[in-house]
C-alpha positions as CSV (number, residue, x, y, z in Angstrom):
1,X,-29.1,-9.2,-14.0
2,X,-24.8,-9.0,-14.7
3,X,-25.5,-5.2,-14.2
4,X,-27.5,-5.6,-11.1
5,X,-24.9,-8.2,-9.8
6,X,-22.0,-6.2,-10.6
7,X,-23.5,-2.5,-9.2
8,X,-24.5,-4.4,-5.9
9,X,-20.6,-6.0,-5.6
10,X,-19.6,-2.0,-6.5
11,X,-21.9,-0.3,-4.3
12,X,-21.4,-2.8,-1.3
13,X,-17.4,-2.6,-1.8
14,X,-17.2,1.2,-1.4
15,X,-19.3,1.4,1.2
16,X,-17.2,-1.3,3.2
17,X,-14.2,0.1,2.4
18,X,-15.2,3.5,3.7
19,X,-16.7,2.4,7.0
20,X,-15.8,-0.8,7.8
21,X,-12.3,-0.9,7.1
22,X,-11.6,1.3,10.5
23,X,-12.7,-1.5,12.7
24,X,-10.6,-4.0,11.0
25,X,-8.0,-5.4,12.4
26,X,-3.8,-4.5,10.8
27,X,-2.8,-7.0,8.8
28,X,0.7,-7.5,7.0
29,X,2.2,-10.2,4.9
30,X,5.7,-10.8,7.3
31,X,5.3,-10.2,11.0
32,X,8.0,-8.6,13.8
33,X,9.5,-11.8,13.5
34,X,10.2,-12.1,9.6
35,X,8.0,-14.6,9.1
36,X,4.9,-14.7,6.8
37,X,1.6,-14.3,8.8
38,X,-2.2,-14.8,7.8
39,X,-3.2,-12.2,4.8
40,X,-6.5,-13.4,3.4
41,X,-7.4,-12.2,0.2
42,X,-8.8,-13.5,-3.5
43,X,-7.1,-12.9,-6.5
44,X,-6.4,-14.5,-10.3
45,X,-3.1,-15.7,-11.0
46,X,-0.7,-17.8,-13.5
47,X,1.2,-20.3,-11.6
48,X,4.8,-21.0,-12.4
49,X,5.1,-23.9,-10.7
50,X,5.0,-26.8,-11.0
51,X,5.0,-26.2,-15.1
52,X,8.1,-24.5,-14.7
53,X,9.6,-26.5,-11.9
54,X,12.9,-26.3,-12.2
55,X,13.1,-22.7,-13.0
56,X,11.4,-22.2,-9.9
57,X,13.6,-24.1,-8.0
58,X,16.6,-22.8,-9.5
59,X,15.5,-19.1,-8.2
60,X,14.3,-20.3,-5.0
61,X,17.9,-21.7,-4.4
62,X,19.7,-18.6,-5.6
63,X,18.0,-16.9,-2.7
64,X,17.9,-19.2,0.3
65,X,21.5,-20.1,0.0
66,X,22.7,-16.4,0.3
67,X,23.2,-15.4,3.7
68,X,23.1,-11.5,2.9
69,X,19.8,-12.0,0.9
70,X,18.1,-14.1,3.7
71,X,19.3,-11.1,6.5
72,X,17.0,-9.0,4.9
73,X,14.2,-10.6,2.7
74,X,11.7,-13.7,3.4
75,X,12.1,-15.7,0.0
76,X,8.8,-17.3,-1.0
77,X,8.3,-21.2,-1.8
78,X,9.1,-22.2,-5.5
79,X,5.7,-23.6,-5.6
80,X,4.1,-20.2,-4.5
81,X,5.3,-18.3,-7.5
82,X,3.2,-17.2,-9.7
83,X,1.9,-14.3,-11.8
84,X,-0.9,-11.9,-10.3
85,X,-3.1,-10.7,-13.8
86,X,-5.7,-9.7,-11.5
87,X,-5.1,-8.7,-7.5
88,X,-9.0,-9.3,-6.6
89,X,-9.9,-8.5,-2.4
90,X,-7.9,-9.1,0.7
91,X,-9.1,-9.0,4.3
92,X,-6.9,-5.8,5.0
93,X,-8.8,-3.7,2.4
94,X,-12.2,-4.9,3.3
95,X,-11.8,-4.8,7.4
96,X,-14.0,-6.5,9.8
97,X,-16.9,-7.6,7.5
98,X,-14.8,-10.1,5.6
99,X,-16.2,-13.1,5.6
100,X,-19.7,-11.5,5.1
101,X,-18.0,-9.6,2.2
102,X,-17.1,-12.5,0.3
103,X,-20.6,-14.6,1.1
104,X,-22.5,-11.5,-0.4
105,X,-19.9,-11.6,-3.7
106,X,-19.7,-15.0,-4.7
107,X,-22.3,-15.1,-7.5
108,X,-19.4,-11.8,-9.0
109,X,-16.5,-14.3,-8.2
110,X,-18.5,-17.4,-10.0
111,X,-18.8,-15.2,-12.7
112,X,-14.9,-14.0,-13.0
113,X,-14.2,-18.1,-12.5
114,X,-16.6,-18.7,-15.7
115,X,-15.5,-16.0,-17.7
116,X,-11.5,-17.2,-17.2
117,X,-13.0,-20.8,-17.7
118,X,-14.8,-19.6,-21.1
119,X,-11.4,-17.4,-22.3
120,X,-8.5,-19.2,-21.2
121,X,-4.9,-17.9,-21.0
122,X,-1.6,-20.0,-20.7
123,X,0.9,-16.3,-20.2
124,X,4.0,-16.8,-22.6
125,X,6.3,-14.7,-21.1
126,X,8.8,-13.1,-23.7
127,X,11.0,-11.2,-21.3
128,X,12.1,-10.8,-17.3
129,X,13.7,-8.4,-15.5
130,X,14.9,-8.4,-12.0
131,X,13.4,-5.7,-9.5
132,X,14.4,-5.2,-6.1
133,X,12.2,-2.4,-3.7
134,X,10.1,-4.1,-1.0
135,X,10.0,-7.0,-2.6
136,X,12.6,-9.4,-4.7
137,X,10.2,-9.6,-7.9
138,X,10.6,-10.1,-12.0
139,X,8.9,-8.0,-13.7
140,X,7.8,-9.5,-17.1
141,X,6.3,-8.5,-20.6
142,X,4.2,-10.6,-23.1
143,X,2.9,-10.7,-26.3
144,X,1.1,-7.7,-26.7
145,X,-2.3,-10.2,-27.5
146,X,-2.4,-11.3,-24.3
147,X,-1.9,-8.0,-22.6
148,X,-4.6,-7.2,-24.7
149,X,-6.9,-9.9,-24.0
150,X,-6.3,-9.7,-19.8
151,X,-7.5,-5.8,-20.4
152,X,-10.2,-7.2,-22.0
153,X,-11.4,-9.9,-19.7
154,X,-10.7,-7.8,-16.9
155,X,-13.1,-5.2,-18.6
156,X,-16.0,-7.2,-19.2
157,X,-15.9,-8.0,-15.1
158,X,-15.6,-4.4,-15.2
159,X,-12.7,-5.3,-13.1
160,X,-9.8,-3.7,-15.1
161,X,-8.8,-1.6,-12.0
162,X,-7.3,-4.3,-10.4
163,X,-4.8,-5.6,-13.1
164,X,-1.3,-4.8,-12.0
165,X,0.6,-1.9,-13.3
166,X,3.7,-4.3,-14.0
167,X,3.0,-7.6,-14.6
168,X,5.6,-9.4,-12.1
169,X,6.3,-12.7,-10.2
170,X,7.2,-12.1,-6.6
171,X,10.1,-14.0,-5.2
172,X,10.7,-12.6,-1.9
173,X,9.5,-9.6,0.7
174,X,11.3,-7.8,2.9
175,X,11.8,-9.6,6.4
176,X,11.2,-6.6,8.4
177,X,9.0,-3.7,8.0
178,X,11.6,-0.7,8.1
179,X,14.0,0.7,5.1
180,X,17.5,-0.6,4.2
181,X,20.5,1.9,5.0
182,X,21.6,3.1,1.5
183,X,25.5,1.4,2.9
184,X,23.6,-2.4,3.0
185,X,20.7,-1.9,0.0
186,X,23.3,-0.9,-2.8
187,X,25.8,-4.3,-2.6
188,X,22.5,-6.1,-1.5
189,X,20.8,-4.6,-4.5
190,X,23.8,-6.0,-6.5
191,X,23.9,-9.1,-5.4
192,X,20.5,-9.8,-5.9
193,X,20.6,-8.4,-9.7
194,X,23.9,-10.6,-10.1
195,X,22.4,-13.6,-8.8
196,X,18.9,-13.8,-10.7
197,X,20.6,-12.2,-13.7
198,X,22.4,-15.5,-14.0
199,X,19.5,-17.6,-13.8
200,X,17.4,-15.2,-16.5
201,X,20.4,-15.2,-18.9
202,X,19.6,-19.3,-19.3
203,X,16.3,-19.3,-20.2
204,X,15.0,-20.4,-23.0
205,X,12.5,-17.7,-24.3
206,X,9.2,-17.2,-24.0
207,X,8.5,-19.3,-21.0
208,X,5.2,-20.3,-20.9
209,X,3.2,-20.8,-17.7
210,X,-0.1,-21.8,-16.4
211,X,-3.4,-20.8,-17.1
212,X,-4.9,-17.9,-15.4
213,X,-7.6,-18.9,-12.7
214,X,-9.1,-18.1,-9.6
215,X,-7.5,-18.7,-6.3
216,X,-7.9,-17.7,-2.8
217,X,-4.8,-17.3,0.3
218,X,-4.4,-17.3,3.3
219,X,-1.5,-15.6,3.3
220,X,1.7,-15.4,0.5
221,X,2.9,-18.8,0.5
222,X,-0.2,-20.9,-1.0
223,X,-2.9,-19.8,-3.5
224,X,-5.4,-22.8,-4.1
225,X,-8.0,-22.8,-6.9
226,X,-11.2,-21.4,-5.9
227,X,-14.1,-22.3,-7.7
228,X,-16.3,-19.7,-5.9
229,X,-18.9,-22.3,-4.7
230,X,-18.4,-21.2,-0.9
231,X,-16.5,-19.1,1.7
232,X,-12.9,-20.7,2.0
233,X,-12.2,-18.6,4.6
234,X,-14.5,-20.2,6.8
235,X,-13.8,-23.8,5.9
236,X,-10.8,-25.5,7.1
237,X,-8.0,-24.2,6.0
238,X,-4.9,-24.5,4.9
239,X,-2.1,-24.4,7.6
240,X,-0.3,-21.0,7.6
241,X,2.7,-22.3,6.0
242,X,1.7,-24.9,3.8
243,X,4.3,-24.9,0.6
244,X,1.8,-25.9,-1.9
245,X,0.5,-24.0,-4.6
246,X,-2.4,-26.0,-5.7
247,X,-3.4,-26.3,-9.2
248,X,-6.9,-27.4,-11.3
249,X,-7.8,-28.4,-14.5
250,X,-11.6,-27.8,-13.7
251,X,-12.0,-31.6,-13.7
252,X,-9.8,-32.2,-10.4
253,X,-9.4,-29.6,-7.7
254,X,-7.7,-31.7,-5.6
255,X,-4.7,-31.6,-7.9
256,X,-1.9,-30.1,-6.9
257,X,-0.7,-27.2,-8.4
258,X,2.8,-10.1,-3.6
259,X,3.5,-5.5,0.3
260,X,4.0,-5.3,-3.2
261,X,6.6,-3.3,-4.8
262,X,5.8,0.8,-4.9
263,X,4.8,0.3,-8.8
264,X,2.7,-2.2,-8.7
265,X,-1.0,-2.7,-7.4
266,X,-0.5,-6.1,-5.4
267,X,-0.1,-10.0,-5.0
């Protein structure tokens, strides 16, 4: 039956991406206004905040308060921030049959939710770097067991394709969709490594976040728990801009709790 289930999600996902992703409709995560605009998708993440509030905060104020970062990047909410381990589905990829798409897959999403549920993962991140492309992100290593065990939880879903190249928190995207001249990007570029530098040098290593689980968005600035029981997309949602990132313990899910950069996969 897990094979059957898992070949039908397969089968049905390649065949929607190869025909039905021409009638979908363009998305993007920041519109021709720099601001961030509807990007549906489903994916398992590691929030920072709130158990790492004021690290979060600290970041988040590095960026809004500098005028030359917030000419050219969108800074995400502190309480967005989190760690992708596995970028799942987003409307763009999929195309018009979205919400059909996810209706069809929720017996494979219950199934990732259980197996998280059944193998839990709290990230305890040894090391952070800052990298700057179309994104502001930090990209971060830890222990190699827990690298090891997302390959392996990832595998078992037969999922592993969709684990990030570099494991990274996003802070920030690019405000409009065109490159920086080379005179603006290399003291911006500076700036921005100056700024979170700072803010890395104080932490107290590892850091240890939250537990991986999965969540669904309706676009980069809120990723709710999911618990795969229903279409959220189709439900009321979320407004656009909401600034919480909303958390579970399985018990309560009314608890509150990344284009990505060239190297990495997404979100």
């Amino acid at each position: 039956m897990v094979f059957l289930i898992s070949f039908q999600f397969l089968a049905y996902k390649m065949f929607t991406l190869k025909s039905e992703n021409v009638h979908s409709r363009q998305l993007s995560k920041v519109n021709e206004r720099g601001e961030y605009a509807p990007f549906p998708g489903v994916t398992v993440v590691s929030a920072c905040y709130p158990k790492q509030k004021e690290f979060c905060e600290t970041i988040h104020k590095v960026l809004v308060s500098n005028p030359l970062i917030v000419n050219h990047y969108l800074p995400l909410p502190a309480q967005s921030y989190h760690m992708t381990t596995m970028s799942l589905e987003t409307e763009q990829q999929i195309g018009g049959s979205w919400n059909q798409f996810i209706i069809n897959n929720l017996p494979h999403y219950k199934r990732i939710k259980q197996t998280l549920e059944k193998n839990p993962l709290y990230p305890s991140i040894e090391k952070m770097e800052v990298s700057i492309g179309r994104t502001i992100s930090l990209s971060l290593s830890l222990p190699k067991e827990q690298e090891a065990q997302i390959k392996a939880i990832a595998a078992s879903l037969n999922i592993e394709h969709t684990i990030p190249r570099v494991l990274h928190i996003t802070l920030a995207y690019s405000r409009f969709n065109k490159p920086i001249s080379k005179k603006i990007s290399e003291p911006l570029h500076t700036e921005i490594t100056k700024e979170l530098s700072n803010v890395i040098e104080k932490i107290k290593f590892p850091l240890e976040i939250s537990e991986y689980m999965l969540c669904y968005f309706n676009d980069m600035t809120a990723f709710p728990y999911w618990d795969a029981e229903h279409n959220p997309f189709t439900q009321t949602k979320l407004p656009s801009h909401d600034l919480i990132f909303i958390q579970s313990d399985k018990k309560n899910t009314d608890e509150f709790q990344e284009e990505h950069q060239e190297t990495m996969l997404t979100i």
